[in-house]
N, C-alpha and C positions, 0 to 999 in steps of 0.2 A: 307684432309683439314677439321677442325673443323669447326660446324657451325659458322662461323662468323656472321652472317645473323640475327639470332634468337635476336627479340629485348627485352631489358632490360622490365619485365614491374613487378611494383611494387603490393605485397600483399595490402597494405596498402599506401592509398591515398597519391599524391606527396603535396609537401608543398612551399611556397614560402613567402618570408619577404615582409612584410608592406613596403611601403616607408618610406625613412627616410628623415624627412623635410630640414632638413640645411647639418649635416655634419655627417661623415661616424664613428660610433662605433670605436672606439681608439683601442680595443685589442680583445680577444677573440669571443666573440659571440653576434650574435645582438639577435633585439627582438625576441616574440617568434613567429614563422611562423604560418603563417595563412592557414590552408586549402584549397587546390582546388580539384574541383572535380576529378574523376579517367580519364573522357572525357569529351571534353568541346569543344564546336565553339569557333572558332577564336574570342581575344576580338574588343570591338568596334574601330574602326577605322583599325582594321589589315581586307585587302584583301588579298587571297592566290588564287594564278593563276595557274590553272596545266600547266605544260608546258611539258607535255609529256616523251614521254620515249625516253631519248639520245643515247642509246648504245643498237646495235640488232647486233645478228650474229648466225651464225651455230656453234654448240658443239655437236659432238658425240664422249662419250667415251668410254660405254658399247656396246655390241654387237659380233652376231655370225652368223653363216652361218646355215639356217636350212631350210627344208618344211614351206611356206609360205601357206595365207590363204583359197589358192584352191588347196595345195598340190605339188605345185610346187619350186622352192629351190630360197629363198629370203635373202639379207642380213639384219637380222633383228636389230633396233640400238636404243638405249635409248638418246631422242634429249633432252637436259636440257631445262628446262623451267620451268613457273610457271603455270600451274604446268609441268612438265616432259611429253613427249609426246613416245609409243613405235610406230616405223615404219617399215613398212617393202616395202624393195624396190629391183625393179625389176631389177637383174643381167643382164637381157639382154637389158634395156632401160635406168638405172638409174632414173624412175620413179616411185613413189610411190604408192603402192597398198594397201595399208591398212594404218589408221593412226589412235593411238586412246588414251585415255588421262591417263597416269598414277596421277590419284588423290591423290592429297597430297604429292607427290616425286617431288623434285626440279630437280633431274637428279639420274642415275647412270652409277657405274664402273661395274656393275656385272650384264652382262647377258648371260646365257646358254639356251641350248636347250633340253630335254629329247628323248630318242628316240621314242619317241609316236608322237614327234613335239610340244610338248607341251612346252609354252617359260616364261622361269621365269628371273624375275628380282628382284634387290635385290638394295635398296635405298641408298643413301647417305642422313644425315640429318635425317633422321626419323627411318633406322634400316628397313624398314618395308619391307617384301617380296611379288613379284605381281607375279599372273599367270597368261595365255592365253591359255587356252586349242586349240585343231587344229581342223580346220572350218572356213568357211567365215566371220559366224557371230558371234563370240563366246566373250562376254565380259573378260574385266579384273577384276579379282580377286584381290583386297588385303588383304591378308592371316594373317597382324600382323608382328609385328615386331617372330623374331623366338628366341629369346632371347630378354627379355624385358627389361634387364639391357643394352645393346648395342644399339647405335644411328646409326651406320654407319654398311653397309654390302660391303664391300669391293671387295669382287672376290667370284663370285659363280662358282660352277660346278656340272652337273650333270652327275652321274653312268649309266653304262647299263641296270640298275635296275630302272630308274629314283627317284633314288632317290637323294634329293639336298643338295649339301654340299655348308659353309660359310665361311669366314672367316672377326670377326669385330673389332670395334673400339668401347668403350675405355678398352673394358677388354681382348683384344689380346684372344680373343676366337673362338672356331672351332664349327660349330655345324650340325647336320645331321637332314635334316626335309624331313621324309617318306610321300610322300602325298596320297598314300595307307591307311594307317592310321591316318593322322595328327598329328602323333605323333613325338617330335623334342628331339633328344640327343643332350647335350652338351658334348662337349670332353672337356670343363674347358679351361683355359687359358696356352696359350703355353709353359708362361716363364714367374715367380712370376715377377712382377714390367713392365712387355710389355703393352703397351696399341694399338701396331695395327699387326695385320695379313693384312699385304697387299697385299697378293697375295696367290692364293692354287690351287692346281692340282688335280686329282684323277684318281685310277686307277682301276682293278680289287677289291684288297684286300685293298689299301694303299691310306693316305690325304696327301698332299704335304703341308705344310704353311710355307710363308715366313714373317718376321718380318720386322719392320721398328721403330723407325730408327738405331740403330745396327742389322747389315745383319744375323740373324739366320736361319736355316732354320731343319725345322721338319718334320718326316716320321710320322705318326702315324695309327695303326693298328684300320680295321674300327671297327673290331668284336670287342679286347678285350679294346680299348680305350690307349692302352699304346703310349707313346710318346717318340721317337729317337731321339735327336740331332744327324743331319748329321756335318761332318764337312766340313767349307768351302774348295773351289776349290785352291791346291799349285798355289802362285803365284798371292792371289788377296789381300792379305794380311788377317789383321784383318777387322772382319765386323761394327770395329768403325765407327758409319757416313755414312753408307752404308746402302741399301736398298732390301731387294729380291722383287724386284717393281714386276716382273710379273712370274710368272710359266706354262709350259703347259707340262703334259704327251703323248708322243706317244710311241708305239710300243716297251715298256721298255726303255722308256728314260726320262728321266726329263728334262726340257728346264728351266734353273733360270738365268734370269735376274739380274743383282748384279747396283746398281747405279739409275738413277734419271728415271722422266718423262722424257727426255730429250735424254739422252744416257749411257750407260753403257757394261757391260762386260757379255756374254751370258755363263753360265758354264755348261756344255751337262755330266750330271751322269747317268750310266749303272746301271741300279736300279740290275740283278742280280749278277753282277760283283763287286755292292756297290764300286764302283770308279769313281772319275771324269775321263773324256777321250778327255776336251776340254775346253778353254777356248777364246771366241772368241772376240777382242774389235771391241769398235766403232759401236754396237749395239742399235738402237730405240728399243720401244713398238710395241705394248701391249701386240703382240700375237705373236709364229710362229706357221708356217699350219701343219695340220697333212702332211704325206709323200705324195709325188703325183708321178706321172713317175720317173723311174729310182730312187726312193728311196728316190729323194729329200724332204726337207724341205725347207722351204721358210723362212727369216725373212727381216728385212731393214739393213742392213749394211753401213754405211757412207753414207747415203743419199741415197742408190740404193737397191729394191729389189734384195732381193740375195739367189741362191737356194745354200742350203749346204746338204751335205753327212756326215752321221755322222760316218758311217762305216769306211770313210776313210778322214774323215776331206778335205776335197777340198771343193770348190769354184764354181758356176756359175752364175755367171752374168746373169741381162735381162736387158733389152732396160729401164726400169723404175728409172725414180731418183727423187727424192721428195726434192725441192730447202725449204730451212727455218729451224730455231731452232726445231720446235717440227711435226715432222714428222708420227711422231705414228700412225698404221695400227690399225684398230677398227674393232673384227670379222674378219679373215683371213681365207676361205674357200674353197672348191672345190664346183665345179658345171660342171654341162653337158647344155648348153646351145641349141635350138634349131638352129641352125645359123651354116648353111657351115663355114662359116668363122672363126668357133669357134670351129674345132672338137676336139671331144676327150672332156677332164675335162680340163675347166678353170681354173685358182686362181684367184679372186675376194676378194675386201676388202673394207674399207672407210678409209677415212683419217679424221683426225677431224674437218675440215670444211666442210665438206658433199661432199667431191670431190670420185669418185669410182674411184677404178682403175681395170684393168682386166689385166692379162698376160695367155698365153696360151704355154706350153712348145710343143709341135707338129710344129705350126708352126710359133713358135717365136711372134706372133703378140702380140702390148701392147697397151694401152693406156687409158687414164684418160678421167673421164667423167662426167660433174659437175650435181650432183642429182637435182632434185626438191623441197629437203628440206628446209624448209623457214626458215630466222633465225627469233631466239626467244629473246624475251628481255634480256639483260644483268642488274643484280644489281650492283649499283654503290658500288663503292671501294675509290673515293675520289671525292671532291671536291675543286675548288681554282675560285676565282676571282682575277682577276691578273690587275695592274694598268691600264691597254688596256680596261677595262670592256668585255672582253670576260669571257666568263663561261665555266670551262675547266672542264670535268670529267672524269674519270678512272675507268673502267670495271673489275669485277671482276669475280674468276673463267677460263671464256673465254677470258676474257682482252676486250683491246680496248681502245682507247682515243677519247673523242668527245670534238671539238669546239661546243656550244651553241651558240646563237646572245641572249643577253640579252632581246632584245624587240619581238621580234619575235619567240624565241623557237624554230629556226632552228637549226638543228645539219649537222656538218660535223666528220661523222664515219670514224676514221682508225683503222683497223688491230695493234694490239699491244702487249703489254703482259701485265699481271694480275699489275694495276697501285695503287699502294697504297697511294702516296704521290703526290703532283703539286704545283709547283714555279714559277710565270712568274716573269721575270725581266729584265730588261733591253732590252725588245723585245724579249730575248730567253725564254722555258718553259723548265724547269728544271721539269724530270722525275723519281718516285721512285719506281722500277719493283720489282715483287715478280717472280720467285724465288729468291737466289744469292744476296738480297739486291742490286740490280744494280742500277746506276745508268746514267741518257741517260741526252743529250740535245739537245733538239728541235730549229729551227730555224722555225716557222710559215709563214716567209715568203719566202722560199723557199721549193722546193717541196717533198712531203711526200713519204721517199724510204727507208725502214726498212730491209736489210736483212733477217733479223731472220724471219718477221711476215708478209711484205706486200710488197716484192722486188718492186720498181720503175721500170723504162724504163732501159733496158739494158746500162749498164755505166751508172746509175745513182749514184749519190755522197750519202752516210750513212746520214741520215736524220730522225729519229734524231740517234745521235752519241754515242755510248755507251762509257763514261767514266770509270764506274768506275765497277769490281763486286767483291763479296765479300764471294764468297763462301768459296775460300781458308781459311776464317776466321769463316767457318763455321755460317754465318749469312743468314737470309731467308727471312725478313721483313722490309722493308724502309719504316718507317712510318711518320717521319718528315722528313719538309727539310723548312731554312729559310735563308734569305738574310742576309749575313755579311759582306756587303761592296765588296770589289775586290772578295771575296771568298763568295762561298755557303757550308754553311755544314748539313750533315743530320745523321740522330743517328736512330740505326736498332734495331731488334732482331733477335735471335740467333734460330739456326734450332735445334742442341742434345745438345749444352750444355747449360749453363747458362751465363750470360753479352753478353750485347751490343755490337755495336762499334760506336765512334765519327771520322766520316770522312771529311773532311774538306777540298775543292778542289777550285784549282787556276781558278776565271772565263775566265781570258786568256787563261795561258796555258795548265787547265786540270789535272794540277801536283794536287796531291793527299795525305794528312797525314792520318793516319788510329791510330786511338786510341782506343786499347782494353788490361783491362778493364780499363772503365771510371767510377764507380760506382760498386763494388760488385758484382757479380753472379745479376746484373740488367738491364733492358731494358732499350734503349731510345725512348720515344714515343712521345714527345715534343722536341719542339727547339724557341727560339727566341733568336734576336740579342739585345745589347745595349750598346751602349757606348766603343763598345769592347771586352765586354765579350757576347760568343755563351750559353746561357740559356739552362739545359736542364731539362727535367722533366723525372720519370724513371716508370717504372714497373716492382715487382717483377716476374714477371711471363715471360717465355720464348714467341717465335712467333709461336712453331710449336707443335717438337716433343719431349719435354727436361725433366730433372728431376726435382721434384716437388723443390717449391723455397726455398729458406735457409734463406732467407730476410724476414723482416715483415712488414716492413713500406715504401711507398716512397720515391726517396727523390728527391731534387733538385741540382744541381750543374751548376757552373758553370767557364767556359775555357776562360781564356785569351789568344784571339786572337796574339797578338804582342809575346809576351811569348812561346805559343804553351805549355800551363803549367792550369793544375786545379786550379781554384782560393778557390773553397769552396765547400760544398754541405752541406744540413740539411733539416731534415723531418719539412715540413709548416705543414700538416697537420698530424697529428697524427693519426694512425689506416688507414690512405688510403692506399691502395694497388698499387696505381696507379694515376699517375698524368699528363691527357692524353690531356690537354691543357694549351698553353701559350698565350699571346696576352700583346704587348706593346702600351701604349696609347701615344697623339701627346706630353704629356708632358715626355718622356721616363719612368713613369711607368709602370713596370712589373707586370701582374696578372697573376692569377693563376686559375684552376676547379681542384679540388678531392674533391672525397666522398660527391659529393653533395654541396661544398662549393666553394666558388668565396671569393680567396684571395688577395692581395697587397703585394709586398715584398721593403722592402726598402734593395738595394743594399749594402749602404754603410756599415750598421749593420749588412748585413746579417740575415736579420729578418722580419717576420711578423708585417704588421703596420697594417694592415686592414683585416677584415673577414666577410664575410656573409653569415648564410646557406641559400642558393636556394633550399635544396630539402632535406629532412631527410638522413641521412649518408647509401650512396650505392655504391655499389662497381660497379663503374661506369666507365670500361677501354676505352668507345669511346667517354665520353663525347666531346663537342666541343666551342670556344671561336672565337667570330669575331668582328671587331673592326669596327666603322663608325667614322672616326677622324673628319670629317666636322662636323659633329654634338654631336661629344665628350660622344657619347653612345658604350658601351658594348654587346654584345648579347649573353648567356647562351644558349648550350642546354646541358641538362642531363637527365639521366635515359633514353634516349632512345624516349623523346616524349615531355618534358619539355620545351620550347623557351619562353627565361625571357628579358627583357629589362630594362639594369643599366642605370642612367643616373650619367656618375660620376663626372657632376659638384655639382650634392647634392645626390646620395645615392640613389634615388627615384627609387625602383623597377616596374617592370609591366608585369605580365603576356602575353604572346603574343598566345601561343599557347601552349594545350595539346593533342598530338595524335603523333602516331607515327613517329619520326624522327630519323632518323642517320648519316644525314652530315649539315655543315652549312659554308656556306661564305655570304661576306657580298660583295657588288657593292662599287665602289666611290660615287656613287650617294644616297647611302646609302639606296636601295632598298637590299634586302634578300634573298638567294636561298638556296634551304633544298632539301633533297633528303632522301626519303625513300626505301627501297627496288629497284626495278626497276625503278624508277619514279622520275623527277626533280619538285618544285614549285617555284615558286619568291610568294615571299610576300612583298607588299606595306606597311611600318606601318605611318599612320599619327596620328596628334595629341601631 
């Protein structure tokens, strides 16, 4: 995942229009904007209220098995956070014995061990590589990023040499960092136009990397730097769409992963043989163990720890089953445990909500064991005040859904998946999940039982309900969604290719139209309803992992309901890239934000009637637009920190806030809620 996170913040001062005394500029462009400063307190009459952080939970996705910090064998796991915390926790208690801050890493997927015990990690969001030498007390090191052209460090591994190998994002590159030396080779990028290595292995001689998002996968020699396309495993098809999510080498074997976080197909290559000799489905993450008794290997199969023989492809079952969508083992390792009860070598792991599990093949015993790890705050992913005046937001990342109380700032936390979008209506909340473009419905007042994420009471009824998902369409992002009467519909983005889709589903019965393409090789990131026709707004740019855009401009279109048919679409703003908010006012005009500007569309014309810039022209894909009908105000934010207040019975702007912001809804009572990073605020504006 890209940083989503990182906020818009301008070289040069934001800008904002004078008020305009009576009536709103007729065409093109109003006056000339007046200067604000780059930071600023709230203006006079706006209060801003912290209202605390809504969504907390445990994420571990990095992590391995190694000598812990008095020498003894710990699972050690990279906990997301702000910042990212490395821990290492006792196999034999599930309690925490060392904890200590990785500064300035949000979290990571990549952590090894050297055999000295020395434990690196390898960031997301920053590129940047950490060490912890072995001792009690021995700080962490951040080394730098190991290639300063890459943001993300994807799958680390370390050699018998200790030395660390990478694999990153956005230039699909490998690189080897000797810390003997400090000295870091690039092996260059895997495969001209790749932008992620998501997975790598290593062996004696040889780097394993896998690509995302067409499945490739590479041998590459450590000495002379040459690079092998292997071919995929007969029988998994083409690597269109497809992922090598994780790799691990044992004992001349390659273990690749082919398919999602989720689940996929495990393809077991004879590195001397140079042959595949297995492909197994219905496969989780992240890891499987080196070999333990009788030769096995461990991975999760269909929800159940599962030891496999590679030698002769069979099966053995253990007592362990891991109930929910994403099941994924974090660090899957051997240990010798002090503990009768535990002879011989354990297999020990974490799951990603910090739950351990132990299996012991001697004498069959298993069982899960919920750590000590506290959860860490979640950044928000969306926000909605829905006509109920509850305040609903969506967890990103680790997911989650939180009820707010408006006045009080109480949250109620559930288990969910990564929420990008939220619709209450009609007493339901309508849900927009990342991956899959999915989509759920909630009923608030009945009780909260999620298979995938937060099973209820046994025999409890799907709560909320998953309607719709959209993978099959190769879609990954629900970014809108808005009411159209009997039907809701919500417009995506695309995971490898390019365009959207327009989904469009019956609030009775759930029945479901899917329109792709609606718009060119372009995204749907907006939606509003009027009179009929579903509004949408687009972006050239895909949601994930897709090919650079072939569009240049945004546009608008929009679908006539009764029809099930395009009624028009045309670029309002010129040079936007992207036009990532709508908002219909109580007299059914339609507004619009790109690039810094707050426009009016007169439907009949199909045309711009009204414009004003709010902020000098930025390429601004999160801007946000919210609506106060009782008091027939407007609310702007852009650039990431900008909160403007239109009044549109005369034009009259007003500054509210500049400082960081990335979400915005507005209450019936026409009170304000903003969310930055981790963090909700209500703002009061009088006057």
């Amino acid at each position: 995942m890209t940083n989503r996170r990182t906020l818009i913040r301008y070289a040069a001062a934001l800008a904002v229009a004078p008020a305009v005394p009576a009536a709103w500029p007729a065409s093109a462009a109003s006056a000339e904007p007046a200067a604000s400063p780059a930071s600023a307190e709230p203006a006079a009459g706006v209060t801003v209220d912290p209202f605390g952080i809504p969504l907390r939970d445990v994420l571990l996705i990095g992590g391995t098995v190694a000598p812990g910090p008095n020498g003894e064998p710990v699972l050690w796991s990279a906990v997301s956070g702000e910042p990212a915390r490395l821990a290492a926790i006792d196999p034999a208690t599930g309690r925490t014995v060392s904890d200590q801050e990785l500064t300035g890493a949000p979290g990571s997927y990549a952590v090894a061990a050297a055999p000295d015990g020395t434990v690196y990690v390898g960031a997301y969001n920053t590129g940047d590589l950490y060490r912890r030498r072995p001792g009690p007390d021995s700080p962490i090191e951040n080394l730098g990023r190991p290639l300063p052209s890459e943001t993300y460090i994807w799958r680390i591994a370390v050699d018998d040499a200790g030395v660390v190998y990478g694999g990153t994002f956005p230039g699909a590159r490998v690189f080897a960092h000797d810390p003997a030396t400090g000295a870091t080779r690039d092996y260059g990028q895997v495969l001209p136009g790749a932008q992620y290595v998501r997975s790598l292995a290593v062996t004696a001689d040889k780097v394993y990397a896998g690509t995302q998002p067409d499945a490739h996968l590479f041998e590459i020699d450590k000495a002379t730097g040459e690079i092998r396309e292997l071919p995929l495993p007969d029988g998994l098809g083409t690597g269109t769409g497809q992922t090598v999510y994780d790799l691990n080498a044992h004992d001349g074997r390659v273990y690749a992963r082919f398919g999602s976080a989720i689940n996929g197909r495990l393809g077991v290559y004879d590195i001397a043989e140079q042959r595949w000799t297995d492909l197994i489905d219905n496969v989780a993450g992240l890891d499987v163990s080196a070999p333990g008794p009788g030769g096995l290997v461990y991975l999760t199969r269909a929800g159940r720890l599962t030891g496999y023989h590679p030698g002769t492809g069979t099966f053995t079952d253990t007592p362990l089953v891991f109930p929910g969508r994403v099941v994924n083992n974090r660090g899957i390792g051997w240990v010798t445990l002090a503990d009768r009860d535990w002879p011989g070598r354990t297999l020990v792991g974490l799951l990603w909500r910090g739950d351990m599990f132990r299996w012991n093949p001697v004498t069959g015993r298993a069982d899960v064991v919920q750590t000590d790890v506290p959860g860490e705050p979640i950044p928000i992913a969306a926000l909605h005040v829905g006509a109920s005046g509850a305040v609903w937001v969506g967890g990103y990342l680790n997911g989650g859904l939180a009820r707010v109380d408006p006045d009080t700032g109480v949250s109620t936390f559930q288990r969910f998946a990564q929420v990008e979008s939220v619709l209450e209506s009609g007493g339901q909340v309508w849900l927009g999940a990342y991956p899959d473009s999915r989509l759920y419905r909630y009923d608030p007042a009945k009780p909260w039982s999620s298979p995938e994420y937060s099973p209820g009471l046994p025999g409890s009824a799907d709560n909320p309900v998953k309607l719709l998902d959209l993978k099959a369409a190769d879609q990954v992002r629900a970014r809108a969604l808005t009411d159209a009467g009997d039907k809701v519909a919500y417009g995506t983005m695309p995971n490898t290719t390019l365009g959207g889709a327009l989904a469009i589903v019956d609030k009775a019965t759930g029945a479901a139209r899917v329109h792709r393409p609606v718009v060119t090789d372009q995204s749907i990131v907006s939606l509003a309803h009027v009179n009929g026709l579903i509004v949408g707004g687009t972006s050239i740019s895909g949601g994930y992992s897709v090919p650079r855009p072939t569009q240049t401009e945004a546009r608008l279109f929009g679908w006539d309901v009764a029809t099930d048919s395009e009624a028009f679409q045309f670029v309002p703003v010129p040079g936007a890239t992207a036009i990532p908010a709508l908002a219909v006012d109580r007299g059914g005009l339609l507004w619009g934000l790109a690039g810094g500007q707050l426009f009016a569309v007169d439907l009949a014309t199909r045309s711009v009637s009204q414009r004003i810039q709010l902020a000098p022209g930025v390429a601004d894909s999160r801007a946000k637009l919210g609506y106060d009908a009782a008091r027939h105000l407007l609310y702007a934010l852009v650039g990431g920190r900008l909160l403007v207040q239109v009044d549109l019975a005369t034009g009259a702007t007003r500054q509210l806030l500049d400082q960081p912001t990335e979400f915005l809804a507005v209450h019936p009572d026409g009170r304000l809620f903003v969310g930055a990073g981790e963090h909700l605020h209500r703002v009061t504006v009088t006057g």
